[in-house]
C-alpha positions as CSV (number, residue, x, y, z in Angstrom):
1,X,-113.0,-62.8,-52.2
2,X,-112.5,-63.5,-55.8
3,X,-114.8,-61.6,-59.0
4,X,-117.5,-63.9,-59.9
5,X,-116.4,-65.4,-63.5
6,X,-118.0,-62.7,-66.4
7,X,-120.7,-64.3,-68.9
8,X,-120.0,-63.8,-72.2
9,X,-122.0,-64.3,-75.8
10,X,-120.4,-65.4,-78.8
11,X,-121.8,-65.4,-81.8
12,X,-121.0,-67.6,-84.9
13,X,-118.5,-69.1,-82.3
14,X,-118.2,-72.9,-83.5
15,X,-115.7,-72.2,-86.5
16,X,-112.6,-70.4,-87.5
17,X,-112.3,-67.2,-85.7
18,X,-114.9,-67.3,-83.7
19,X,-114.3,-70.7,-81.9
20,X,-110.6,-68.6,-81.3
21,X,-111.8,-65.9,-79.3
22,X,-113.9,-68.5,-77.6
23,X,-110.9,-70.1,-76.8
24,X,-109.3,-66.7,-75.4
25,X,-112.3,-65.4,-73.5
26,X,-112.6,-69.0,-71.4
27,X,-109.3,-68.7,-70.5
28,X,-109.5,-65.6,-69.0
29,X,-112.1,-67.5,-66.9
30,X,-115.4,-66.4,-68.0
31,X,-118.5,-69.0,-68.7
32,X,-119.2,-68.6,-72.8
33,X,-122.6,-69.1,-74.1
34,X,-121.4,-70.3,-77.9
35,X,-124.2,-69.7,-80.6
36,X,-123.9,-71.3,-84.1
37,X,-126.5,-71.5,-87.0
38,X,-125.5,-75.1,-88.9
39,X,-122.2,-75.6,-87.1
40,X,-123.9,-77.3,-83.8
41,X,-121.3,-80.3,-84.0
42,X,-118.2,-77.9,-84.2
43,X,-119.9,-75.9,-81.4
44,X,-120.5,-78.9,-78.9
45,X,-116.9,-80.2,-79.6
46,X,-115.5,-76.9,-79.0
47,X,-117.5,-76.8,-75.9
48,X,-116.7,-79.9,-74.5
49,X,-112.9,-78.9,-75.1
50,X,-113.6,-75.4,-72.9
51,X,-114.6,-77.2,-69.9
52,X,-111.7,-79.6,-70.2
53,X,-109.6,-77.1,-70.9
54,X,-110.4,-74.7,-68.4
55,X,-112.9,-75.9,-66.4
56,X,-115.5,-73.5,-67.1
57,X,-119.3,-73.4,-68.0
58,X,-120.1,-73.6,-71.6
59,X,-123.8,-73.3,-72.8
60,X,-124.5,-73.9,-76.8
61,X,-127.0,-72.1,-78.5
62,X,-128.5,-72.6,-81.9
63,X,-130.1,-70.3,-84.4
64,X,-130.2,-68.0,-87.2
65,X,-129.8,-64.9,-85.8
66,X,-131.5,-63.6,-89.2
67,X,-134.6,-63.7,-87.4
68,X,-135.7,-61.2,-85.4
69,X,-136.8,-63.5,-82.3
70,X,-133.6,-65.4,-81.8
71,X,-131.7,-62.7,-80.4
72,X,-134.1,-62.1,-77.9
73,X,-134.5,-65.9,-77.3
74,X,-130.3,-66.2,-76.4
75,X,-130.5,-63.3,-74.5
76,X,-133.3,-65.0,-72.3
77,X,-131.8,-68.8,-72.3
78,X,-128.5,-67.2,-71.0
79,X,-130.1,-65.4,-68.2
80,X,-131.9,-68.7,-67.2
81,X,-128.8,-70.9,-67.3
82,X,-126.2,-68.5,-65.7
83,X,-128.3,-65.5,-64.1
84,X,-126.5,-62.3,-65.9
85,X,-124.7,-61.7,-68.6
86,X,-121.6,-59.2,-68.8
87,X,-121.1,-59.3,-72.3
88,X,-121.6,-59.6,-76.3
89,X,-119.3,-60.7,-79.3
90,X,-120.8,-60.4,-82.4
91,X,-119.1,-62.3,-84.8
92,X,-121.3,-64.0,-86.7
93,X,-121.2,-62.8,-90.5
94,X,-122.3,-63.6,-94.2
95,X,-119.6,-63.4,-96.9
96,X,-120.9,-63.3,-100.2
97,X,-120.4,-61.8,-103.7
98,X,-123.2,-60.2,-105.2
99,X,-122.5,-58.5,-108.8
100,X,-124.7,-55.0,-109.1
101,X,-127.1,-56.4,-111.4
102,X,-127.5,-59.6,-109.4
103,X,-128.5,-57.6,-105.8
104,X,-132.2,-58.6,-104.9
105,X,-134.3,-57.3,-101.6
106,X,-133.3,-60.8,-100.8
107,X,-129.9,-60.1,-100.7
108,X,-130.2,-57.1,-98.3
109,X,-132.4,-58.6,-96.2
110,X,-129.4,-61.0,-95.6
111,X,-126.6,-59.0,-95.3
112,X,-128.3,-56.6,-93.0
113,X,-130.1,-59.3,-90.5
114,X,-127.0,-60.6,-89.5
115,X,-124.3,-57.6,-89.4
116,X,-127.2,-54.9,-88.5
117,X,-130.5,-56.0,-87.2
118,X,-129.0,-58.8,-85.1
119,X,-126.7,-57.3,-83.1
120,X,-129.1,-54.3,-82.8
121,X,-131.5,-57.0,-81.5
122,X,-129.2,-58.6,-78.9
123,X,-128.0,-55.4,-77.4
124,X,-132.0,-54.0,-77.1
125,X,-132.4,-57.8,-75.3
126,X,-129.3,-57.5,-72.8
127,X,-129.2,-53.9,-72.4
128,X,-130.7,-53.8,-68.8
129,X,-128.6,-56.8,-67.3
130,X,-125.6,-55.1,-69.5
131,X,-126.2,-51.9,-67.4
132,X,-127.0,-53.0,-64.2
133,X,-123.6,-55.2,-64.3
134,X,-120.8,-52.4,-66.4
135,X,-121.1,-54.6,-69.6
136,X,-119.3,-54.1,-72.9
137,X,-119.9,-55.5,-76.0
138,X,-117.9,-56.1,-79.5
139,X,-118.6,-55.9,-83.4
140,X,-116.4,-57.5,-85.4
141,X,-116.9,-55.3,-88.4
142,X,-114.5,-55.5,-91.7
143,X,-111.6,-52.8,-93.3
144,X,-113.9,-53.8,-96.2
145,X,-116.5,-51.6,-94.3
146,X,-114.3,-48.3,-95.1
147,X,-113.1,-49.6,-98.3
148,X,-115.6,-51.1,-100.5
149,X,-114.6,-54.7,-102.4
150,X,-115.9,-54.9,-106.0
151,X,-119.1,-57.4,-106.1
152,X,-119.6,-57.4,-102.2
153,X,-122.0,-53.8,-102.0
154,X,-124.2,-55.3,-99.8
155,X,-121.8,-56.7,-97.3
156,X,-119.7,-53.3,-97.6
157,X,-122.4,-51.6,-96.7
158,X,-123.7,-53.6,-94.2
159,X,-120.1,-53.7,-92.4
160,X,-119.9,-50.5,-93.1
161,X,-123.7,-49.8,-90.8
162,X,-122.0,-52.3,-88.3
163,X,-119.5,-49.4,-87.5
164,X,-122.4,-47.0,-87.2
165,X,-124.4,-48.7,-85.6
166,X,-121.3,-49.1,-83.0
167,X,-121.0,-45.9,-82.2
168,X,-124.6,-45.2,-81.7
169,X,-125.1,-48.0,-79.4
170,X,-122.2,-46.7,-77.4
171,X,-123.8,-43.5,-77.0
172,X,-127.2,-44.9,-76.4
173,X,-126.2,-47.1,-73.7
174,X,-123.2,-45.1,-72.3
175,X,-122.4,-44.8,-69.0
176,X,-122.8,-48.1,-67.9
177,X,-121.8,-50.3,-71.0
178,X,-119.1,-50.0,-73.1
179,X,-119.2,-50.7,-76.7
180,X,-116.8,-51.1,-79.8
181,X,-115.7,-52.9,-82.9
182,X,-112.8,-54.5,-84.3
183,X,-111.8,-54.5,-87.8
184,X,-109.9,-57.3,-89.4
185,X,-107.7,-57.4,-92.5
186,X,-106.7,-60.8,-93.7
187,X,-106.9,-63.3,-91.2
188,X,-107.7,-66.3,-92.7
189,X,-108.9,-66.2,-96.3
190,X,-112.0,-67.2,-97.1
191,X,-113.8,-70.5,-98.0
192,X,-113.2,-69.5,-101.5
193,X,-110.5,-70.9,-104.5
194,X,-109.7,-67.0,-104.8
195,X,-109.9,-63.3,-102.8
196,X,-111.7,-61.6,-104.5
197,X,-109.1,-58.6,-104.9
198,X,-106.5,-60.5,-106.4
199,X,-104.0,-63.5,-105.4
200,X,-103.1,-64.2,-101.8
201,X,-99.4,-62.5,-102.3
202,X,-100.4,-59.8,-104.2
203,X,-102.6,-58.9,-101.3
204,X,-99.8,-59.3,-98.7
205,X,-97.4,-57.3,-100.5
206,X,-99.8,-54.5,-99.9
207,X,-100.2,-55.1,-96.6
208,X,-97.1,-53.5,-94.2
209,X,-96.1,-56.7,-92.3
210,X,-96.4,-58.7,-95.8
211,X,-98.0,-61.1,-94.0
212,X,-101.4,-62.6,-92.4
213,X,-102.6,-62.3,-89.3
214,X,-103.8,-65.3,-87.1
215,X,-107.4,-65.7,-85.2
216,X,-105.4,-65.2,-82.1
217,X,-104.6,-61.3,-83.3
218,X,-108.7,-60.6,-83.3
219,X,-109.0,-62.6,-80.2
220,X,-106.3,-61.0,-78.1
221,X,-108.2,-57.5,-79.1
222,X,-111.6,-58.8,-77.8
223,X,-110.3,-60.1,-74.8
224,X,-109.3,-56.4,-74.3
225,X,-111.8,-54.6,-75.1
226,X,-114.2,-56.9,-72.9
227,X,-111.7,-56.7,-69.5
228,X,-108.6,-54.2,-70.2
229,X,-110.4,-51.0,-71.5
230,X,-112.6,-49.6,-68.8
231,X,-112.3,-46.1,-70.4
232,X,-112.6,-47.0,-74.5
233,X,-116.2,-46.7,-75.9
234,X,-117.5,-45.7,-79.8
235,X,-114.2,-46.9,-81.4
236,X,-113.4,-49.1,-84.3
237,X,-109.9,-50.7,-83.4
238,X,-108.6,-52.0,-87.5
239,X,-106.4,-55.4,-86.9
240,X,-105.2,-55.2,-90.6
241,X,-101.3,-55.7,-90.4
242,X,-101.3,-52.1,-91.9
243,X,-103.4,-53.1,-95.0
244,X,-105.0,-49.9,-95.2
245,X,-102.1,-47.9,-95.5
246,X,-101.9,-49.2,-99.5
């Protein structure tokens, strides 16, 4: 008799990276639940592409996970429309300069609600179905998090909690659920007309493989460290193309 398909959160799934490990994670049959914030269009046409696709159950889920409640409020829609959950993708994320002098409570508050409090949140809401079903769930943190970027403190930091914050949920809810983060390099570059450590090539000749990496390279390393890594817990796994050796 075959395993009944896993149920999996995304979050911040409608757009670039996210809406790849999406992609990744239904084809390895499980039902997604897709959250998004403003992207709901994306999200429902990325849905509607799953269950062609693969044939599998899609739910989308709107919010801003900034707020204490919604976390709690996916957690409980998911278990109403599937009956479990198996497990947790956080990749939902704030990019944002702040200069020293500009950094406000305002911009903490931010920056740690969506790469700290939330995911803090959505564990403390699924960590009963998560243990009574062997669950795992991954961060997708930043190399940014061990190496500060000029005029991004807050999301450094914040990144840099996302790690901790790893390793301490994997000891709190050890044995039964497995949890870890990934840390990308450059991916795709961001929404912006420049990185904000110099030119594109200039950051790829310091990176080994002198070149990007591909949404596929963070989604391949999900979809293993939700299904192929029964005995990996606590770790940050850095996707950088050897970036951080320079």
């Amino acid at each position: 008799m075959p395993e009944p398909a896993k149920i999996v959160l995304i979050t911040g799934a409608a757009r670039r990276v996210g809406s790849e490990i999406a992609r990744q994670v239904a084809g390895r049959g499980a039902k997604i639940a897709l959250h998004y914030r403003h992207s709901g269009a994306e999200a429902e046409s990325l849905a509607r592409d799953l269950r062609e696709l693969y044939g599998t159950e899609v739910l989308t889920l709107g919010g801003d996970l900034r707020d204490p409640a919604v976390p709690g409020h996916l957690v409980a829609q998911i278990l109403e429309q599937f009956g479990g959950l198996d497990g947790i993708v956080h990749n939902a994320s704030l990019y944002q300069s702040t200069p020293l002098s500009e950094i406000t409570p305002r911009t903490w508050e931010n920056m740690e609600g969506i790469h700290v409090h939330a995911p803090f949140y959505l564990a403390q809401a699924a960590e009963m179905v998560l243990r009574s079903r062997k669950g795992a769930i991954v961060h997708i943190a930043d190399i940014y998090a061990e190496r500060p970027l000029r005029n991004y403190l807050p999301y450094s930091v914040s990144k840099a909690a996302l790690i901790a914050l790893t390793r301490a949920l994997a000891k709190e809810m050890a044995p039964e659920v497995r949890v870890n983060s990934i840390s990308p390099g450059v991916i795709l570059w961001a929404e912006t007309d420049l990185p904000a450590e110099g030119d594109r090539q200039s950051i790829l000749d310091r990176t080994a493989l002198k070149r990007s990496g591909e949404p596929a390279d963070i989604a391949s390393m999900v979809c293993t460290l939700l299904f192929d890594a029964p005995y990996l817990t606590g770790q940050n796994i850095v996707v950088d193309g050897g970036r951080m050796l320079y």
